[in-house]
PDB file of N, CA, C, O and CB in Angstrom:
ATOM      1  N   UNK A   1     -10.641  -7.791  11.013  1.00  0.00           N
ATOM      2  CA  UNK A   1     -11.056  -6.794  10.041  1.00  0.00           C
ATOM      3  C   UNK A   1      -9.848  -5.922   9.687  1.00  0.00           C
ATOM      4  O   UNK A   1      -9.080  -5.614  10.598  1.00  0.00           O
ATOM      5  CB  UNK A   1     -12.233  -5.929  10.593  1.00  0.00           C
ATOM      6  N   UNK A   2      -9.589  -5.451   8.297  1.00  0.00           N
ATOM      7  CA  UNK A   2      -8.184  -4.928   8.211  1.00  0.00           C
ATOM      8  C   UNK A   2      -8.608  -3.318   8.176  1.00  0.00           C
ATOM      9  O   UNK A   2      -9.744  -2.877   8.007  1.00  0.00           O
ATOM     10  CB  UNK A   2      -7.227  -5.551   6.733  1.00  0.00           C
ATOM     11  N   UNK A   3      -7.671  -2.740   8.335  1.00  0.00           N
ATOM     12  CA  UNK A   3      -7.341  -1.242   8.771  1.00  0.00           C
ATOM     13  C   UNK A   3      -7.964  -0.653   7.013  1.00  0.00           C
ATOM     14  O   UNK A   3      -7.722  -1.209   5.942  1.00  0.00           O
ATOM     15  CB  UNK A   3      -5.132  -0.889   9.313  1.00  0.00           C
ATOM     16  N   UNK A   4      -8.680   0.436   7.213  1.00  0.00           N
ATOM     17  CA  UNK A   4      -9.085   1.088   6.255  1.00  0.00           C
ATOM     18  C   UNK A   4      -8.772   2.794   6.160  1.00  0.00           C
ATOM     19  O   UNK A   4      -8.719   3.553   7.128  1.00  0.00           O
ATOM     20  CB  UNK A   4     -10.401   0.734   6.284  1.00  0.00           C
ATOM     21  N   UNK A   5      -8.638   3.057   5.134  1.00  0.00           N
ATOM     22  CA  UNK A   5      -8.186   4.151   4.731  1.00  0.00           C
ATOM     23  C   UNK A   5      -8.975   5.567   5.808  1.00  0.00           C
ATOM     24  O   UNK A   5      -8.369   6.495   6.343  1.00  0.00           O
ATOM     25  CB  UNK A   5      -8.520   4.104   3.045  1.00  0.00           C
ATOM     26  N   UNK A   6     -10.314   5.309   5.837  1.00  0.00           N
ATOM     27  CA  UNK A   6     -11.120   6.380   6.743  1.00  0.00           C
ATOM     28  C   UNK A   6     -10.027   6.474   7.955  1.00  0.00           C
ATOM     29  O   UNK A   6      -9.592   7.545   8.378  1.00  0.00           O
ATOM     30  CB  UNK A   6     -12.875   5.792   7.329  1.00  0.00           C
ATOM     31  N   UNK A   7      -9.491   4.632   8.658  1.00  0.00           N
ATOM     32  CA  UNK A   7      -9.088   4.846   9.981  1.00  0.00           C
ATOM     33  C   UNK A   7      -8.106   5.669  10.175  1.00  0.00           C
ATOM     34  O   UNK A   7      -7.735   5.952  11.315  1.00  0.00           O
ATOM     35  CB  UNK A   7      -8.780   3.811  10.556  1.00  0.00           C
ATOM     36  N   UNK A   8      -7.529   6.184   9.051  1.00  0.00           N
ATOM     37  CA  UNK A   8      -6.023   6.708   9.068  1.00  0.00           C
ATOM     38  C   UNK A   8      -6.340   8.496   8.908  1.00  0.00           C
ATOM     39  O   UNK A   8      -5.375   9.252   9.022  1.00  0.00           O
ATOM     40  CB  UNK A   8      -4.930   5.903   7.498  1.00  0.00           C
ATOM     41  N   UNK A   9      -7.531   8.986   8.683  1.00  0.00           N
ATOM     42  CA  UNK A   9      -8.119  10.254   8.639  1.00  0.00           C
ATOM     43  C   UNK A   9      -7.836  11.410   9.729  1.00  0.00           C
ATOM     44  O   UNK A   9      -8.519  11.386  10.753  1.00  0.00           O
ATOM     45  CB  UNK A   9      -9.442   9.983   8.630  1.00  0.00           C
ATOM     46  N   UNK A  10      -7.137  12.138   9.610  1.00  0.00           N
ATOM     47  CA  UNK A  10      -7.218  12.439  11.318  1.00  0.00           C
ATOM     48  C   UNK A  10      -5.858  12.543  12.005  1.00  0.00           C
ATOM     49  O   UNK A  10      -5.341  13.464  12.637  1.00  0.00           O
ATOM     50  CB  UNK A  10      -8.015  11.169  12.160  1.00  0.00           C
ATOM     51  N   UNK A  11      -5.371  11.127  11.638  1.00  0.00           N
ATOM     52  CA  UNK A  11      -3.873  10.750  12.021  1.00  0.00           C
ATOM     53  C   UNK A  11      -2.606  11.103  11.465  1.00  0.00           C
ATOM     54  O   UNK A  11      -1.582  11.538  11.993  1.00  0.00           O
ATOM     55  CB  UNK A  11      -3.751   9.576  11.952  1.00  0.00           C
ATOM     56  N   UNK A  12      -2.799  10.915  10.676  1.00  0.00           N
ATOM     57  CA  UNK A  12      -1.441  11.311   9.591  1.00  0.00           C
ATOM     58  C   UNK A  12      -1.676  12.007   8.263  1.00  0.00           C
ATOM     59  O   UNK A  12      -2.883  12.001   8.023  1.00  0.00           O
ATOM     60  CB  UNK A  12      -0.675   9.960   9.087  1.00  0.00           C
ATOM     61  N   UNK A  13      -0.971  12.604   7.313  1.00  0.00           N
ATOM     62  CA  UNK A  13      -1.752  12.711   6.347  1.00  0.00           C
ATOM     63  C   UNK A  13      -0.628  12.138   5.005  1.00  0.00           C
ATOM     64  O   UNK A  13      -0.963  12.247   3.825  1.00  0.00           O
ATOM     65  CB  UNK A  13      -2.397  14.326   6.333  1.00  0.00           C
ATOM     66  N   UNK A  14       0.172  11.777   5.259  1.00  0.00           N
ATOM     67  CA  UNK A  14       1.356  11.053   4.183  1.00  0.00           C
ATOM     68  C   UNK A  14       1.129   9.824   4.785  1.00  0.00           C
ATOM     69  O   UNK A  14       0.810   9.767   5.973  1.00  0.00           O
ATOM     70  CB  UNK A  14       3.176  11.578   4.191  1.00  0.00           C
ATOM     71  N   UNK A  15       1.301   8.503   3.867  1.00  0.00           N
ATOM     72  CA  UNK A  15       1.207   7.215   4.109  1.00  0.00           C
ATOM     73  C   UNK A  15       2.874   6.812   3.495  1.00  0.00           C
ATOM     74  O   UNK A  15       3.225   7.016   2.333  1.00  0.00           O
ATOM     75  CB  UNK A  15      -0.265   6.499   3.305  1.00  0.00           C
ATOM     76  N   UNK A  16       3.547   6.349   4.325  1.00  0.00           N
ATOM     77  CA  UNK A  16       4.888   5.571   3.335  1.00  0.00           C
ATOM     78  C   UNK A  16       4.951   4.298   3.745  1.00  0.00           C
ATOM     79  O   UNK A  16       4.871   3.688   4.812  1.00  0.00           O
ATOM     80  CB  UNK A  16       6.536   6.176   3.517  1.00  0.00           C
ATOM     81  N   UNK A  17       5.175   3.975   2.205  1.00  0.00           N
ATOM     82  CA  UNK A  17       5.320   2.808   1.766  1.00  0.00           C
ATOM     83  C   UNK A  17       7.067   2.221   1.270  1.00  0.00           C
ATOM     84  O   UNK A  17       8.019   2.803   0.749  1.00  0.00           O
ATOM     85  CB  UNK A  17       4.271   2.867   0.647  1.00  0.00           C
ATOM     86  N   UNK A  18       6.862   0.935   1.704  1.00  0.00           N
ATOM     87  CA  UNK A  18       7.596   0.508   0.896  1.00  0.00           C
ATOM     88  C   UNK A  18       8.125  -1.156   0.818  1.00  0.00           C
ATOM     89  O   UNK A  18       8.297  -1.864   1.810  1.00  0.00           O
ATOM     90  CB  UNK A  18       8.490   1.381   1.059  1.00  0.00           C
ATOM     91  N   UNK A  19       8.306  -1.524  -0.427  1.00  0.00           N
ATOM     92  CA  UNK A  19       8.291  -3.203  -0.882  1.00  0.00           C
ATOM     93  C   UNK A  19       9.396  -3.558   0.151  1.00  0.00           C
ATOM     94  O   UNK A  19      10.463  -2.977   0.350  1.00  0.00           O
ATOM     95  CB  UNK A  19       8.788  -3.681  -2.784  1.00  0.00           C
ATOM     96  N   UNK A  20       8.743  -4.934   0.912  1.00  0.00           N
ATOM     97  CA  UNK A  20       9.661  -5.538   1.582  1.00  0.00           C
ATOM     98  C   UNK A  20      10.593  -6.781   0.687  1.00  0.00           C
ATOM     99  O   UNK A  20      11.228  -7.763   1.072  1.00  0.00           O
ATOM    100  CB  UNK A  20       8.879  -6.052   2.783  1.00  0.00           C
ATOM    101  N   UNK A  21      10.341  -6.235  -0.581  1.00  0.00           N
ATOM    102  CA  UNK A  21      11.693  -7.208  -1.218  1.00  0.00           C
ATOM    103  C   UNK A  21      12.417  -6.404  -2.519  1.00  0.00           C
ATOM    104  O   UNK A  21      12.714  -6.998  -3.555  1.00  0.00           O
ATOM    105  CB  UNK A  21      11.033  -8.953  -1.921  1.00  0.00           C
ATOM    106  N   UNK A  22      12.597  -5.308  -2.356  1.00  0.00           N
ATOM    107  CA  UNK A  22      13.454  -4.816  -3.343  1.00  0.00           C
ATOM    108  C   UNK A  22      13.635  -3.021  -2.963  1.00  0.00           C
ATOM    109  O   UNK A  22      12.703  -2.697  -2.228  1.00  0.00           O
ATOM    110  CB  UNK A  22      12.701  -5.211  -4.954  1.00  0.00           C
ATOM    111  N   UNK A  23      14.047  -2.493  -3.098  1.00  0.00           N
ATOM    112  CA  UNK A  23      14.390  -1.224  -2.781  1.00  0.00           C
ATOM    113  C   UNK A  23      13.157   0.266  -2.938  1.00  0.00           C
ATOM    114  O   UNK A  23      13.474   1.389  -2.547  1.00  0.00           O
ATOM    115  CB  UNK A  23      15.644  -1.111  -3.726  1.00  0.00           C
ATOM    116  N   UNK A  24      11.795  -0.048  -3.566  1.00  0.00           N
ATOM    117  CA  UNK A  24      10.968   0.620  -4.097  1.00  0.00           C
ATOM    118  C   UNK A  24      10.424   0.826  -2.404  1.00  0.00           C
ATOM    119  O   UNK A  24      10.266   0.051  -1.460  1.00  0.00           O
ATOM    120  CB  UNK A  24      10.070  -0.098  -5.426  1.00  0.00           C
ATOM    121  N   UNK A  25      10.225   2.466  -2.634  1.00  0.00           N
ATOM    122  CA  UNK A  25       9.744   2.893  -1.598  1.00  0.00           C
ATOM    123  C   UNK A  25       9.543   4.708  -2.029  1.00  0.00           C
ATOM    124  O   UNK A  25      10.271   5.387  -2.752  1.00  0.00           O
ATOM    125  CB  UNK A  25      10.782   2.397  -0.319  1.00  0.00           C
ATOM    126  N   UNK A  26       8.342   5.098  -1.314  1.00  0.00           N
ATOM    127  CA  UNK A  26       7.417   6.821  -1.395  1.00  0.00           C
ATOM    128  C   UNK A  26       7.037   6.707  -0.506  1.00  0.00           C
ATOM    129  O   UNK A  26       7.068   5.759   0.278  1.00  0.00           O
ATOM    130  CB  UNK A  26       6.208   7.364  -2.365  1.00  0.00           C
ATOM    131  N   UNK A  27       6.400   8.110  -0.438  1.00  0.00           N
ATOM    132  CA  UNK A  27       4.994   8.425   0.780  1.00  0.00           C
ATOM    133  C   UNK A  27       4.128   8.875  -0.160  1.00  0.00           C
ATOM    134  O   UNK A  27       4.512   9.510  -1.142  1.00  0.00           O
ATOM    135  CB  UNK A  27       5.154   9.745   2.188  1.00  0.00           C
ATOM    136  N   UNK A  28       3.092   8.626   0.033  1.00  0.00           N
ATOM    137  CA  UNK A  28       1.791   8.707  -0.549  1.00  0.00           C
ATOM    138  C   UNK A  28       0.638   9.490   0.292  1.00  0.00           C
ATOM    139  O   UNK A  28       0.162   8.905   1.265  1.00  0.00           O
ATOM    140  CB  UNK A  28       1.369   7.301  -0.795  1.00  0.00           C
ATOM    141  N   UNK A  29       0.162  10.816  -0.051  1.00  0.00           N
ATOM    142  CA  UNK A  29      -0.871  11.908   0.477  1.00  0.00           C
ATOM    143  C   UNK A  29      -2.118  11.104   0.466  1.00  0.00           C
ATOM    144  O   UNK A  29      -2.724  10.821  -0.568  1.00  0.00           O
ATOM    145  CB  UNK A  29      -1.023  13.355  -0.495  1.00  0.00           C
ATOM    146  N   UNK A  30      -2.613  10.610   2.126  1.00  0.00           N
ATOM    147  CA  UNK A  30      -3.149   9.928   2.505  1.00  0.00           C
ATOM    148  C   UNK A  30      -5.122  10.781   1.681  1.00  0.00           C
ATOM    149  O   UNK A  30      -5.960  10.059   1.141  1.00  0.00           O
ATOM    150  CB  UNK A  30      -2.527   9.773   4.218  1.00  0.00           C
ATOM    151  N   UNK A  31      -5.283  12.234   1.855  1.00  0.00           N
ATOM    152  CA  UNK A  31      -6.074  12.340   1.090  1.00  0.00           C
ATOM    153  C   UNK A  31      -6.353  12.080  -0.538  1.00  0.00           C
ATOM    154  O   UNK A  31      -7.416  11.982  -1.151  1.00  0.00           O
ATOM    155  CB  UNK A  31      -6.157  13.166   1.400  1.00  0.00           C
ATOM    156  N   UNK A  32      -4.988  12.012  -0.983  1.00  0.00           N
ATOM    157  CA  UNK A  32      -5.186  11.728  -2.781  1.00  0.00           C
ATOM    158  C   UNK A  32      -5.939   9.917  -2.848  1.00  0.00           C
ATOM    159  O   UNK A  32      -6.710   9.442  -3.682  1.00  0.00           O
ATOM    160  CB  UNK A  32      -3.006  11.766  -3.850  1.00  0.00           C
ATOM    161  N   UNK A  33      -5.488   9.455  -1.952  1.00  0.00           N
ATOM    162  CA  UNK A  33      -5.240   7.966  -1.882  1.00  0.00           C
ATOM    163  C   UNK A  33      -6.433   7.723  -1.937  1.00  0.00           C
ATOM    164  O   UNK A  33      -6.952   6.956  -2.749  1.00  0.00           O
ATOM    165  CB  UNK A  33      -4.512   7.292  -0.743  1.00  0.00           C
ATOM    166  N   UNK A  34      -7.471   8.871  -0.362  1.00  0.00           N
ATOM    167  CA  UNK A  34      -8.905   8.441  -0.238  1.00  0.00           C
ATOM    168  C   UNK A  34      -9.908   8.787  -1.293  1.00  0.00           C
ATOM    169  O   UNK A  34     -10.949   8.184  -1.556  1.00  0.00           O
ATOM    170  CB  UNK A  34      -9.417   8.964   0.944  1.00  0.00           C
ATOM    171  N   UNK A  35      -9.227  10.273  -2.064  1.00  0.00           N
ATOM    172  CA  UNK A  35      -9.993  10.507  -3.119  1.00  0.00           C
ATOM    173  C   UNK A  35      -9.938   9.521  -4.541  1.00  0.00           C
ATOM    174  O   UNK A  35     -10.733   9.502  -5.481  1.00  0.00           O
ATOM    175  CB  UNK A  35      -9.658  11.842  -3.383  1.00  0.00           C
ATOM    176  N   UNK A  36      -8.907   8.856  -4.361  1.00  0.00           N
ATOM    177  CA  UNK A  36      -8.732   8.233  -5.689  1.00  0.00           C
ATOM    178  C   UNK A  36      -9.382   6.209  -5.442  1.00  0.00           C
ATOM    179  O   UNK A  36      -9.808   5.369  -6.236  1.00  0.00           O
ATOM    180  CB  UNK A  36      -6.627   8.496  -6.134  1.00  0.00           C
ATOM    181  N   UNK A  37      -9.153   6.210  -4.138  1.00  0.00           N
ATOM    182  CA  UNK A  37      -9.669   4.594  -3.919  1.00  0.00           C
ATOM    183  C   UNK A  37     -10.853   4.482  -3.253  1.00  0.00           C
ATOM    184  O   UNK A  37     -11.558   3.509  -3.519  1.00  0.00           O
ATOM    185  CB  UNK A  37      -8.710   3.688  -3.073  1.00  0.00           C
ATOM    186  N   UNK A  38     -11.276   5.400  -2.316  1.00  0.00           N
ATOM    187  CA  UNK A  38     -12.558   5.650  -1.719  1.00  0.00           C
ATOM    188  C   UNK A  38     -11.973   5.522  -0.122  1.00  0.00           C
ATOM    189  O   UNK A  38     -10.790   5.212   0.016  1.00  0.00           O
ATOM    190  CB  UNK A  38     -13.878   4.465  -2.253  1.00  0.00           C
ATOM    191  N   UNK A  39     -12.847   5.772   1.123  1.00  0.00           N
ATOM    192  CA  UNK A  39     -12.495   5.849   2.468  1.00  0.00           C
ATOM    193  C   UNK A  39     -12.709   4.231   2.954  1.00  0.00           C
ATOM    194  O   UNK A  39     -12.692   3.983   4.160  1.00  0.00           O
ATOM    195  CB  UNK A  39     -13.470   7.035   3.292  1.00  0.00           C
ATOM    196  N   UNK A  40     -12.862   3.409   2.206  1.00  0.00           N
ATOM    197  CA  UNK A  40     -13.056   1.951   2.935  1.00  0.00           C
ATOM    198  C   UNK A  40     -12.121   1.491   2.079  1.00  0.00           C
ATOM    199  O   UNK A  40     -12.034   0.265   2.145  1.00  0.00           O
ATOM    200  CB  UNK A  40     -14.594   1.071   2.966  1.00  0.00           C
ATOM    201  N   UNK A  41     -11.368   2.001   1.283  1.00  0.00           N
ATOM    202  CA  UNK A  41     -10.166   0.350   0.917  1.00  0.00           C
ATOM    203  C   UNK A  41      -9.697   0.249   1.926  1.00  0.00           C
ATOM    204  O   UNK A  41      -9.575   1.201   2.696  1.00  0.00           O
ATOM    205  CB  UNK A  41      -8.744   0.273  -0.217  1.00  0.00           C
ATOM    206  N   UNK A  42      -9.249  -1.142   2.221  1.00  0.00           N
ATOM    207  CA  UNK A  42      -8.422  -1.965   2.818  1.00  0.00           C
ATOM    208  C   UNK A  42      -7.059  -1.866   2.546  1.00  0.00           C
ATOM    209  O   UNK A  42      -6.576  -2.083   1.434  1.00  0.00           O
ATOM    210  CB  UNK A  42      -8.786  -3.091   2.603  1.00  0.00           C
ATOM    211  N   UNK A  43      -6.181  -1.418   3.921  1.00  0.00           N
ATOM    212  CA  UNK A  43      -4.368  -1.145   3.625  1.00  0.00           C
ATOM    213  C   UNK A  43      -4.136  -2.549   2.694  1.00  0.00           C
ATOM    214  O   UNK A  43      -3.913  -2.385   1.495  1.00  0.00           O
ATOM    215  CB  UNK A  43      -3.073  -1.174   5.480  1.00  0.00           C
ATOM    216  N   UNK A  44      -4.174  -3.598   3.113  1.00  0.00           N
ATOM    217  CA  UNK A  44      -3.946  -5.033   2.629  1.00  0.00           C
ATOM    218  C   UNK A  44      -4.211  -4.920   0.903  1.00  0.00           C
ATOM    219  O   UNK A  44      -3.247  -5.004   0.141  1.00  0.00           O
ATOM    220  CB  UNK A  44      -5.149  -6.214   3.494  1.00  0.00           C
ATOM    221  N   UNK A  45      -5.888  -4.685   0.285  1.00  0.00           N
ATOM    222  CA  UNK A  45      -5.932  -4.064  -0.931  1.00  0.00           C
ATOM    223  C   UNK A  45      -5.180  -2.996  -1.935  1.00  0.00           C
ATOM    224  O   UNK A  45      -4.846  -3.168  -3.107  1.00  0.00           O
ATOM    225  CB  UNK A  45      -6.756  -3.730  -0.779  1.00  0.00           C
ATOM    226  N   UNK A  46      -5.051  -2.049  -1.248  1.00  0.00           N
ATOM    227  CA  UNK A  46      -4.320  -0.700  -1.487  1.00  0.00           C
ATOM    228  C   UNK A  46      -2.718  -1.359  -1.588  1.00  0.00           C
ATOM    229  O   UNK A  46      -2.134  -1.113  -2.643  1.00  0.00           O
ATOM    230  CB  UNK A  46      -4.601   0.602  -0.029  1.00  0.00           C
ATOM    231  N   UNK A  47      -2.275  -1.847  -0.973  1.00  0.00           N
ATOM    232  CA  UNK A  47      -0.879  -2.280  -1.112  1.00  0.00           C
ATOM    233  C   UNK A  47      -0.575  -3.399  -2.455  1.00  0.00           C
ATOM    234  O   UNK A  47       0.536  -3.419  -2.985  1.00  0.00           O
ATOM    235  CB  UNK A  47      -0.500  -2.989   0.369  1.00  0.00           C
ATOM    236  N   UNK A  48      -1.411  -4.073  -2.799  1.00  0.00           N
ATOM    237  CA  UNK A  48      -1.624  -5.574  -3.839  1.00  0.00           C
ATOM    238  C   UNK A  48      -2.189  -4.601  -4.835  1.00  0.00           C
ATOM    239  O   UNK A  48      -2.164  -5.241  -5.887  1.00  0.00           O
ATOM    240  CB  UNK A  48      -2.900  -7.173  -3.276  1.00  0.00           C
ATOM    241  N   UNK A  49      -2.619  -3.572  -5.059  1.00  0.00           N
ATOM    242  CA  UNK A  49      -3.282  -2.305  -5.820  1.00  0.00           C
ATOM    243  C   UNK A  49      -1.488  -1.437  -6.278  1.00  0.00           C
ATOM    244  O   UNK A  49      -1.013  -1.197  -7.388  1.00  0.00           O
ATOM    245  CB  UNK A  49      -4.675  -1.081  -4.342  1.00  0.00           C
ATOM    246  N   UNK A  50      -1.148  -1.282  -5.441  1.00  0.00           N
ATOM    247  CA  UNK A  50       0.345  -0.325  -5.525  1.00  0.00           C
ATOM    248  C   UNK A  50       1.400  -0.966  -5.946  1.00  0.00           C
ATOM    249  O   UNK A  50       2.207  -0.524  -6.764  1.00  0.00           O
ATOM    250  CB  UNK A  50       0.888   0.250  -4.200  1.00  0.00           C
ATOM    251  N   UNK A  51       1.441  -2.020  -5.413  1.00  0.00           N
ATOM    252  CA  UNK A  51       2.411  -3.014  -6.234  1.00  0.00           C
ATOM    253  C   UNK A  51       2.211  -3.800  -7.579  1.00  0.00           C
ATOM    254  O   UNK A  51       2.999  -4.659  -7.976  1.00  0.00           O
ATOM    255  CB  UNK A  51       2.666  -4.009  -5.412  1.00  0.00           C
ATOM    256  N   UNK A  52       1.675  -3.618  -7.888  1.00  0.00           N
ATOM    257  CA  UNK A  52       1.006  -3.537  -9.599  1.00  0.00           C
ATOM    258  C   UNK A  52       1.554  -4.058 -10.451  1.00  0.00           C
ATOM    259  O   UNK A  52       1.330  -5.106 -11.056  1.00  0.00           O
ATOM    260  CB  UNK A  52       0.889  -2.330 -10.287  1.00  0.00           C
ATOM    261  N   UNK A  53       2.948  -2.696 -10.587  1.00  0.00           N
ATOM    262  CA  UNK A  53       3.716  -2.728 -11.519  1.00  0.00           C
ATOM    263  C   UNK A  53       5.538  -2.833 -10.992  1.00  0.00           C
ATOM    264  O   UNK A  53       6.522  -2.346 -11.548  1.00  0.00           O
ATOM    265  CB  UNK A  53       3.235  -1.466 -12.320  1.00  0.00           C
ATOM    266  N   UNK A  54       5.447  -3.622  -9.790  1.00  0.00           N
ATOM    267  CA  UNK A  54       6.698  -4.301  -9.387  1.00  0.00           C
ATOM    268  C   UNK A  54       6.944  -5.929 -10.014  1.00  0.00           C
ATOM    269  O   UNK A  54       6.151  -6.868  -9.940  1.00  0.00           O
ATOM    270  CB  UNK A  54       6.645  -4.322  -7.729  1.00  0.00           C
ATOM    271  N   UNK A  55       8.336  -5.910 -10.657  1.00  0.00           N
ATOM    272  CA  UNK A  55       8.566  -7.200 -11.548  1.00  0.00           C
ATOM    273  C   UNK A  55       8.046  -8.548 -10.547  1.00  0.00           C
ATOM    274  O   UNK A  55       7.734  -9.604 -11.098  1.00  0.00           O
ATOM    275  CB  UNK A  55      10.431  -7.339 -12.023  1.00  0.00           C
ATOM    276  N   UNK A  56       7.991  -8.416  -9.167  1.00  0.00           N
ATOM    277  CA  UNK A  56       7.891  -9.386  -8.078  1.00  0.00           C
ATOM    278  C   UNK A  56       6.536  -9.980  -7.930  1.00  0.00           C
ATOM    279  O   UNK A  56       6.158 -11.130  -7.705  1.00  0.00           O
ATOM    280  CB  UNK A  56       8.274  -8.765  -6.809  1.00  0.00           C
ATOM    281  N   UNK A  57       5.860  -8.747  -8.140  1.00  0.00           N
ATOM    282  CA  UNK A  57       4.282  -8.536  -8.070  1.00  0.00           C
ATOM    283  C   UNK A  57       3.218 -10.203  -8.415  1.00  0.00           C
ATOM    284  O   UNK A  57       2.331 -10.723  -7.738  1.00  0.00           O
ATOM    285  CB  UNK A  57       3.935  -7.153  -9.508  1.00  0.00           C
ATOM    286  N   UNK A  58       3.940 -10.675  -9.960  1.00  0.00           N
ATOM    287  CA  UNK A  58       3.343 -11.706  -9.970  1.00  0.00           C
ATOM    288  C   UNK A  58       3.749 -12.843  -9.847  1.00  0.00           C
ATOM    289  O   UNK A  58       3.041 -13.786 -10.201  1.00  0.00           O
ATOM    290  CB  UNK A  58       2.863 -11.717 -10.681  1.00  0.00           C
ATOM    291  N   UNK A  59       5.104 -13.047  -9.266  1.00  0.00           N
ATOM    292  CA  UNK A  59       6.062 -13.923  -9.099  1.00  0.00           C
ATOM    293  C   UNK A  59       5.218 -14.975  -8.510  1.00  0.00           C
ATOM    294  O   UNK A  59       4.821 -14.754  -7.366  1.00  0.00           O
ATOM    295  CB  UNK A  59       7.259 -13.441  -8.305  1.00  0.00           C
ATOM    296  N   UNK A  60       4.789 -16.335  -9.207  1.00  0.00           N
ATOM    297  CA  UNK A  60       4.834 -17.778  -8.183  1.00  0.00           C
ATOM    298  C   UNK A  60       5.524 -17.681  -7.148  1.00  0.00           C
ATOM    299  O   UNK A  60       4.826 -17.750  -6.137  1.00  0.00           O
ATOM    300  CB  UNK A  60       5.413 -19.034  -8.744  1.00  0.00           C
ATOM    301  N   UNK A  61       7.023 -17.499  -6.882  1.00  0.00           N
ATOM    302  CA  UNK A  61       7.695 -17.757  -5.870  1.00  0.00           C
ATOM    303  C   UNK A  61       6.947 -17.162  -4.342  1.00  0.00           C
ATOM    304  O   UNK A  61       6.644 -16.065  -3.871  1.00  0.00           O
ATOM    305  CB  UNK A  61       9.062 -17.186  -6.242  1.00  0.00           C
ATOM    306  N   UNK A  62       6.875 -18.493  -3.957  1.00  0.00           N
ATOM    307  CA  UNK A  62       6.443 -18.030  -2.090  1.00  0.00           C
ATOM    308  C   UNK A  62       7.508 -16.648  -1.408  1.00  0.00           C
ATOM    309  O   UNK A  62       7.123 -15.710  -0.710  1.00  0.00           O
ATOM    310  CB  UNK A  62       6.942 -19.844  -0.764  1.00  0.00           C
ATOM    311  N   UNK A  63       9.258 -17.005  -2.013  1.00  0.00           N
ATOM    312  CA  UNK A  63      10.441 -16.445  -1.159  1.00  0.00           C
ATOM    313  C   UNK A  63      10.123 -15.109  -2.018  1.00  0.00           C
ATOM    314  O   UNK A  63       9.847 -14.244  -1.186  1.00  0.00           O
ATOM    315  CB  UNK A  63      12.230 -17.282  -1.235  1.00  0.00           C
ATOM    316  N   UNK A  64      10.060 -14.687  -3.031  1.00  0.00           N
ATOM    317  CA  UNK A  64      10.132 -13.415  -3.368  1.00  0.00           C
ATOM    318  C   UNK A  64       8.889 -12.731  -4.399  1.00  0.00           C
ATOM    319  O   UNK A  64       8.893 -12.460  -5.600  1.00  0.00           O
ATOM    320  CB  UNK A  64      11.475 -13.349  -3.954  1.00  0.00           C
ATOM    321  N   UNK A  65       7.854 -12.596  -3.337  1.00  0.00           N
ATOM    322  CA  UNK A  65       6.682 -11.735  -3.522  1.00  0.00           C
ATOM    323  C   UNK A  65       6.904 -10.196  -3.793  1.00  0.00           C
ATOM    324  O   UNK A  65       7.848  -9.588  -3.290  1.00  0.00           O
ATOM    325  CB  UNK A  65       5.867 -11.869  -2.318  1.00  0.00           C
ATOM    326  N   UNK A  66       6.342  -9.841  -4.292  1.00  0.00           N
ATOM    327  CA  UNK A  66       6.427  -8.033  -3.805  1.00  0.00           C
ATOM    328  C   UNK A  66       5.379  -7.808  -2.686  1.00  0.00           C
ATOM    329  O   UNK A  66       4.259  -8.319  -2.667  1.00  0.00           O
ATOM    330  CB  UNK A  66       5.929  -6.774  -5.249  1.00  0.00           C
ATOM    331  N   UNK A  67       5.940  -6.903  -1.682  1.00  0.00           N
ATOM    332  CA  UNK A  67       5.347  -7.064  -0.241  1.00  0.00           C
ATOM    333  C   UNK A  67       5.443  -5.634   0.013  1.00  0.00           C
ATOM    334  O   UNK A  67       6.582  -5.179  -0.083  1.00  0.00           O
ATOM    335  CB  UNK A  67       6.183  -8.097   0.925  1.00  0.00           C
ATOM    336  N   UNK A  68       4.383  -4.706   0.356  1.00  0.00           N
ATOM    337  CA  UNK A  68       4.374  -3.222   0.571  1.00  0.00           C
ATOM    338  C   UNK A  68       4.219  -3.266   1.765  1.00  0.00           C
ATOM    339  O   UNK A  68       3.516  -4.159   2.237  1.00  0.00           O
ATOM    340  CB  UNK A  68       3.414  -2.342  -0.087  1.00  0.00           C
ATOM    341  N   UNK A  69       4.789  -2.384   2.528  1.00  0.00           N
ATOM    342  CA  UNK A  69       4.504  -2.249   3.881  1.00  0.00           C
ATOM    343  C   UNK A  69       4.244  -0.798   3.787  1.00  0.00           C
ATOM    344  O   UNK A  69       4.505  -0.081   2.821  1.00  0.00           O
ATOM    345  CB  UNK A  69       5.634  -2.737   4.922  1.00  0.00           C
ATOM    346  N   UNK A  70       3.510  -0.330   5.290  1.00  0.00           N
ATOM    347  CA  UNK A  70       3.042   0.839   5.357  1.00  0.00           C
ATOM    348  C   UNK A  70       3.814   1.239   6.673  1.00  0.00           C
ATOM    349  O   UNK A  70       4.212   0.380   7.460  1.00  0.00           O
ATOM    350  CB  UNK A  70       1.477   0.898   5.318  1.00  0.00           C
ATOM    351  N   UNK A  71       3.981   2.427   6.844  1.00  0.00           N
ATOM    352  CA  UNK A  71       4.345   2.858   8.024  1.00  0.00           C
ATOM    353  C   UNK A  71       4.217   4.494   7.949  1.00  0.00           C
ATOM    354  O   UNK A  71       4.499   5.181   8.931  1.00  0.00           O
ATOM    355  CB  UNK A  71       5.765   2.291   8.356  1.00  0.00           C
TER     356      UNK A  71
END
């Protein structure tokens, strides 16, 4: 089951991100995130949601996806 936005409530309140294939990277106010996507998106969703509008985003290529990581 993947990690959801509620689980992160509590814990932190900035989320940073950033594409594991090109230099794009923020932190993101973990309450704007819940008010704007709801308390059950999925990090996995939310990230394929954020990367949107990275040129990589819809790339065929297996080697260079756009890939958000959270930390």
């Amino acid at each position: 089951m993947p990690l959801r936005l509620r689980q992160l409530r509590g814990r932190l309140t900035m989320l940073e991100v950033a594409c594991a294939r090109c230099d794009r990277h923020g932190r993101l106010r973990l309450d704007k995130l819940i008010a704007e996507h709801g308390p059950e998106m999925p990090l996995p969703e939310l990230g394929v949601l954020r990367a949107g509008d990275c040129p990589r985003a819809g790339t065929s290529s297996i080697s260079l996806p756009a890939g958000v990581l959270g930390g």
